[in-house]
Residue, then its C-alpha position, 0 to 999 in steps of 0.5 A: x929278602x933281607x937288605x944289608x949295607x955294603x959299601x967298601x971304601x974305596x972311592x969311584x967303586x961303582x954298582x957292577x965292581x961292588x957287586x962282583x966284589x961281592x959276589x966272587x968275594x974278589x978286591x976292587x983291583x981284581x975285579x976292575x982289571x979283569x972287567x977292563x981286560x975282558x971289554x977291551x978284548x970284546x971290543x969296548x972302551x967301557x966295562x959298564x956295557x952289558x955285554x960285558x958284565x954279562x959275559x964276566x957273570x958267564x965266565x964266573x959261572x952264573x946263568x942269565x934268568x929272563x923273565x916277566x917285568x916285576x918290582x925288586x921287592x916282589x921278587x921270589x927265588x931260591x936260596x943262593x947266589x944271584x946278581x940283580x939288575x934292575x932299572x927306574x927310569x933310564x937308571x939301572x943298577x946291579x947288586x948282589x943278593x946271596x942267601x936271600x940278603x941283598x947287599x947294596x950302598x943303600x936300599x934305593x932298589x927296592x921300587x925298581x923293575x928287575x930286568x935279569x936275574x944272573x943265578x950262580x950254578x953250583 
């Protein structure tokens, strides 16, 4: 895997709405307003809950991957579409990978423990 710097400019663009952004190659509003609906209809105040970005990788048509801890850096897969989330400490971070390119702000990951994979279903 291949890192590549993604950053648009546009202030307070967290990892989850960079990474949808990314990934279903959707504005900043778009994606926010569509996190915001979707937690308040779950019942959250806060679409940084897991739930709720979990469920916005479903409604997009991607599928969750659980597996054994692993380094960001040790990951193998195939070609295509996927979300990272991954964790050092207490921090965890989301970022998009396609084609084998991880697109983030900076490449800070790479130590990081993989928590899920979410994989794009074609």
């Amino acid at each position: 895997m291949k890192f590549q710097e993604y950053n648009p400019a546009i202030q307070n663009c967290d990892c989850i709405i960079r990474t949808f952004m990314k990934l279903l190659d959707k504005t900043y509003l778009n994606v926010k307003d569509d996190l915001l609906s979707l937690a308040s209809t779950l019942g959250y105040d806060s679409y940084q809950e897991t739930e709720v970005f979990e469920k916005y990788f479903e409604k997009n048509g991607f599928t969750k991957i659980e597996g054994e801890p692993i380094f960001v850096n040790d990951l193998s897969f195939d070609s295509g579409t996927y979300g990272i989330l991954c964790y050092n400490d207490d921090q965890y971070h989301l970022f998009p990978v396609i084609d084998h390119t991880a697109y983030d702000e900076s490449d800070h990951f790479w130590k990081m423990s993989v928590e899920t994979l979410y994989r794009l279903e074609k």
